[in-house]
C-alpha positions as CSV (number, residue, x, y, z in Angstrom):
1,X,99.6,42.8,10.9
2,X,102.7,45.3,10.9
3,X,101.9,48.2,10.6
4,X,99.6,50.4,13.1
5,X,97.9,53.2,11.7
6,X,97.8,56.3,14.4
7,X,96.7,60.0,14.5
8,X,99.5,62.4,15.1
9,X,100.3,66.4,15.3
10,X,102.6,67.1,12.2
11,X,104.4,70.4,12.7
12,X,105.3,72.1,9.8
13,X,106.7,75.8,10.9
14,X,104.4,77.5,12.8
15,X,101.1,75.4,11.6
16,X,100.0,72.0,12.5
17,X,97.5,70.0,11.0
18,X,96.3,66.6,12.4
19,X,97.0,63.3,9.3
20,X,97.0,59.4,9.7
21,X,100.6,57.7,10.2
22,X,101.6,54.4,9.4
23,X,103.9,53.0,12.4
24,X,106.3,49.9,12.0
25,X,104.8,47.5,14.8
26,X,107.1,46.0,17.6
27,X,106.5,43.4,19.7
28,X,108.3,40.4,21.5
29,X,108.5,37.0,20.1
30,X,109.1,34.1,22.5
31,X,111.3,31.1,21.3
32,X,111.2,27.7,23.1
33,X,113.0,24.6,21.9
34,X,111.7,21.1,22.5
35,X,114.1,18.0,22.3
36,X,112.5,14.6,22.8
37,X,115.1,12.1,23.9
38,X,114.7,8.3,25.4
39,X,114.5,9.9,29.2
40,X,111.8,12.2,28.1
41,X,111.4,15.7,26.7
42,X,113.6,18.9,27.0
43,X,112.1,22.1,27.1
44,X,113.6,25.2,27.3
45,X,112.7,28.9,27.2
46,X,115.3,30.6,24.4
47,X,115.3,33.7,23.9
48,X,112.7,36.4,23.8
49,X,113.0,39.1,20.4
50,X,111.9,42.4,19.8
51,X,110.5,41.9,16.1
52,X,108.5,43.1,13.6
53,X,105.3,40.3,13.0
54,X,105.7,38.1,10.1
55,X,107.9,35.7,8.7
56,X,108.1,34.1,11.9
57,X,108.6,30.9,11.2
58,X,111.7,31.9,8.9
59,X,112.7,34.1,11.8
60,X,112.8,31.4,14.3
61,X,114.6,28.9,11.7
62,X,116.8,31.4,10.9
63,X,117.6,32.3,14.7
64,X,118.2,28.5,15.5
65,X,120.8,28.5,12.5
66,X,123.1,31.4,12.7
67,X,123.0,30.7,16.8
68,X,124.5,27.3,16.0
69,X,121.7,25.2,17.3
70,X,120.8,23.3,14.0
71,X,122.9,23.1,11.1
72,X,120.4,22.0,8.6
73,X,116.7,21.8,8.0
74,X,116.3,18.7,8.4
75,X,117.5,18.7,12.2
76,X,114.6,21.5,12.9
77,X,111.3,19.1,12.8
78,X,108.4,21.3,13.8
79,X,107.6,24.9,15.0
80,X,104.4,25.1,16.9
81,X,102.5,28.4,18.3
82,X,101.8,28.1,22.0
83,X,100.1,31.6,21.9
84,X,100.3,34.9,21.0
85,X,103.8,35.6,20.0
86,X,105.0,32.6,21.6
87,X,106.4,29.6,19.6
88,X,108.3,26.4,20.0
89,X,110.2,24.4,17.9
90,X,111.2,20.9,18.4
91,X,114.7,19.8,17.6
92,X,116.2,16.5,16.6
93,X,117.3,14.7,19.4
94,X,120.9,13.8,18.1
95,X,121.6,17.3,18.5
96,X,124.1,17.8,21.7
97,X,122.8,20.9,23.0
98,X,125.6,22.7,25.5
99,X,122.7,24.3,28.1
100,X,125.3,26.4,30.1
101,X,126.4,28.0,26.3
102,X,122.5,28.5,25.6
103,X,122.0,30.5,28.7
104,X,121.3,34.1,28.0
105,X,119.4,37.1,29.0
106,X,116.3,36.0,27.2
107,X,115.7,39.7,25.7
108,X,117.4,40.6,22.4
109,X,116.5,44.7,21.8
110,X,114.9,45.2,18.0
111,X,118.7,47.6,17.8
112,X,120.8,44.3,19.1
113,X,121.5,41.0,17.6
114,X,124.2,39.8,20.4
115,X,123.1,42.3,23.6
116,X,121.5,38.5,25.3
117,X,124.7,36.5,24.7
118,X,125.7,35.3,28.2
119,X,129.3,35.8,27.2
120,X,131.5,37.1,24.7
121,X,133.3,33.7,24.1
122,X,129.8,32.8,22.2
123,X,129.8,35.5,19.8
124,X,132.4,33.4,17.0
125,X,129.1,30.6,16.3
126,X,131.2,28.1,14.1
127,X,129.3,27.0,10.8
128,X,130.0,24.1,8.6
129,X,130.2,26.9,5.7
130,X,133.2,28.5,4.6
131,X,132.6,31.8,2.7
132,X,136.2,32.0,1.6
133,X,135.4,28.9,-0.8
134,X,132.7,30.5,-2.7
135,X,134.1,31.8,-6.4
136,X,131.6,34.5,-6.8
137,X,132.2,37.4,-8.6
138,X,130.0,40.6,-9.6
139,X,131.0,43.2,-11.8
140,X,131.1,47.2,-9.8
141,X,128.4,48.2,-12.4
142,X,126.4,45.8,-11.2
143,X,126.9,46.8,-7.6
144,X,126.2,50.3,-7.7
145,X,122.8,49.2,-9.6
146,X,121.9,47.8,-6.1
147,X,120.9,50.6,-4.0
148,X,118.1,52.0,-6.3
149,X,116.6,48.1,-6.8
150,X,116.8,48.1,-2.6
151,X,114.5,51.3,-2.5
152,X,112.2,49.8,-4.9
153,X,112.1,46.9,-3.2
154,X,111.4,47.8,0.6
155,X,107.6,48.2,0.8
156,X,107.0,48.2,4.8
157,X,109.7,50.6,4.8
158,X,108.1,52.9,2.1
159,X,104.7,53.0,4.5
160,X,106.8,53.3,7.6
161,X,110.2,54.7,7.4
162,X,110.9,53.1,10.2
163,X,112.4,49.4,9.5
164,X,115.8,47.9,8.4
165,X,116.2,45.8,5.1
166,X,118.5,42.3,4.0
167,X,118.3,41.7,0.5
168,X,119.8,38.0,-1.7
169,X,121.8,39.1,-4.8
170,X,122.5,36.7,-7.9
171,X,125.9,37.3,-9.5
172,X,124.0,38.7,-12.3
173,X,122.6,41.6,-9.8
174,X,119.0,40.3,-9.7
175,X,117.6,40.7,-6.2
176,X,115.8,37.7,-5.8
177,X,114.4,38.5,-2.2
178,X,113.9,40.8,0.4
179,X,113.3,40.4,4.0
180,X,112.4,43.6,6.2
181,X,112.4,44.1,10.4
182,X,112.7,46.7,12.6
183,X,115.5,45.0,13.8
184,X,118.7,44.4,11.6
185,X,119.4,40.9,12.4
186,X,115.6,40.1,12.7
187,X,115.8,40.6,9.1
188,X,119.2,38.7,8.0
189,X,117.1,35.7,10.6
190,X,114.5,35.6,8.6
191,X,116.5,35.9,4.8
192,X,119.0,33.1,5.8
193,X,115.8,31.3,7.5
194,X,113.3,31.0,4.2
195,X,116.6,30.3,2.3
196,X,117.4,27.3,4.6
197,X,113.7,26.6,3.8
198,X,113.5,27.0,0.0
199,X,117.2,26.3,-1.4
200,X,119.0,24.9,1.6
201,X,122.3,26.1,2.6
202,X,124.9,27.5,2.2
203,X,124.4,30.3,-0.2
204,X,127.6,30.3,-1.9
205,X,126.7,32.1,-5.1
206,X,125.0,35.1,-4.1
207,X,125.7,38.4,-2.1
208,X,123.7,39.8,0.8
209,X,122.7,43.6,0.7
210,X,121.9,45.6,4.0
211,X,119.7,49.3,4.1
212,X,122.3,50.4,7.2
213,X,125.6,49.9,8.4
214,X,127.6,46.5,8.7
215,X,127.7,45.4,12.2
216,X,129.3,42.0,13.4
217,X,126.4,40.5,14.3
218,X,125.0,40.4,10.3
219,X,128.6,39.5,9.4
220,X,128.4,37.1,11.5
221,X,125.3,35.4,10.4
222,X,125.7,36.0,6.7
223,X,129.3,34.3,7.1
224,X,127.4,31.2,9.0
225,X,125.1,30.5,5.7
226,X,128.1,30.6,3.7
227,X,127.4,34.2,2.2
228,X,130.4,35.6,0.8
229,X,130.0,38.6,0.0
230,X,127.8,41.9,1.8
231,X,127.3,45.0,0.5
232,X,125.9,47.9,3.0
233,X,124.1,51.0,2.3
234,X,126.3,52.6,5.1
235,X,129.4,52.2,7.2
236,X,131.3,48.5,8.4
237,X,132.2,48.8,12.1
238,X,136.0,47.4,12.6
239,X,134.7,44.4,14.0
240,X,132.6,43.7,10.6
241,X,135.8,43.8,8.9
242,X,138.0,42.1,11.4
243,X,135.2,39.4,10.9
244,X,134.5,39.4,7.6
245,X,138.6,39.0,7.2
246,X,138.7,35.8,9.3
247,X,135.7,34.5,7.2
248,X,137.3,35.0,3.7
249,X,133.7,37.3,3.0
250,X,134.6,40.5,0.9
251,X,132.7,43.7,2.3
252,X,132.2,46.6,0.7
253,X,130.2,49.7,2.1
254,X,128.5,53.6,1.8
255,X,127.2,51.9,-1.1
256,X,126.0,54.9,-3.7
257,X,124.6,55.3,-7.5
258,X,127.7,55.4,-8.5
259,X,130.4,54.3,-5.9
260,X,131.6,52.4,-3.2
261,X,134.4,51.2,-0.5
262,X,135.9,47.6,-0.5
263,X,137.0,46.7,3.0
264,X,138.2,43.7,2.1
265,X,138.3,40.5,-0.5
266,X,138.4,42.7,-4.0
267,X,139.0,40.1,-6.1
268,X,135.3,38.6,-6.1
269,X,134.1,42.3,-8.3
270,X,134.8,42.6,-11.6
């Protein structure tokens, strides 16, 4: 369930009439990792995020890939529920874990993918996938096809109004999924966590399209699976392009029917 349904007052002028509302749930999901090793099992409480329900599993996956804790799907072996909004997923034990690193403030805001980082030395996650060696390439008419296929596409937001949306982009300019949140990264998690699921990583021959701005922190995670391209409805912050610069990603934003702005990497559009 993700949506609550809620009498309000809507105030129109100087008249009000009471109507039903549909309201984009919420609500804090718990992730504990466990790590059996010969001396006996690791647990440890991870992080605690303000999501919208569903997709959790690809959530969680996700989560535990773009914050450098497995690097493939095969090193994640289970995720269990341990209660309401709780979950725990057990890790391969040949995986060094750096505890002291992992050590956060165990509450990461629905508005905030790196508010919990213990320090800003954690922020650069390394990945095993290098954006800058993907060859994709997407012709501009296909690009500024993408923001009416986005509003097609985002049901929960249609009810709502109220939640953020990462879409996966062929290089013909079929969108091929969506993933919605009411937080921004919650829903770049959860893409680049049933893609890790499905396909595997990284995802080398497709773009990622976001319904706001580009922050770091989705830079940042679409760089990890290897994404190299991102297209945003709105505006790149200067640490998105710094980032997406370093990563060889191009970035392009204020996306609109029938232009755009390339930050950076112009040579993948046609």
């Amino acid at each position: 369930m993700n949506i609550l349904k809620k009498n309000i007052i809507k105030v129109h002028n100087d008249s009000k009439e009471e109507t039903l509302d549909s309201i984009a749930i919420e609500s804090p999901l718990e992730i504990r990792i466990k790590q059996v090793k010969s001396h006996g099992p690791l647990q440890k409480r991870l992080a605690v995020t303000m999501r919208t329900p569903g997709n959790d599993f690809d959530l969680i996956r996700g989560f535990l890939f773009t914050e450098g804790i497995i690097q493939d799907k095969e090193e994640l072996l289970n995720i269990k529920s341990l209660g309401e909004d709780v979950y725990e997923a057990e890790i391969s034990a040949k995986i060094v874990l750096n505890l002291e690193d992992m050590d956060r403030n165990f509450f990461v805001s629905s508005s905030c993918g790196v508010c919990g980082k213990a320090s800003k030395d954690n922020l650069n996650t390394e990945s095993p996938f290098l954006p800058w060696s993907s060859d994709f390439k997407i012709k501009s008419s296909s690009i500024t096809a993408l923001k009416s296929k986005l509003s097609q596409s985002q049901s929960l937001f249609d009810q709502t109004g109220g939640v953020h949306a990462v879409a996966l982009i062929s290089e013909s300019g079929t969108l091929e999924m969506v993933q919605e949140d009411v937080g921004r990264h919650n829903a770049m998690d959860k893409l680049i966590g049933k893609a890790l699921s499905d396909v595997g990583l990284p995802i080398s021959n497709h773009l990622v399209l976001v319904s706001g701005r580009a922050s770091f922190e989705l830079v940042q995670k679409a760089g990890m699976a290897g994404i190299p391209m991102m297209v945003a409805i709105g505006a790149p912050s200067s640490l998105a392009i710094e980032t997406a610069e370093t990563l060889g990603m191009t970035l392009v934003g204020f996306l609109k029917s029938s232009s755009f702005n390339v930050y950076c990497g112009e040579n993948r559009i046609i």
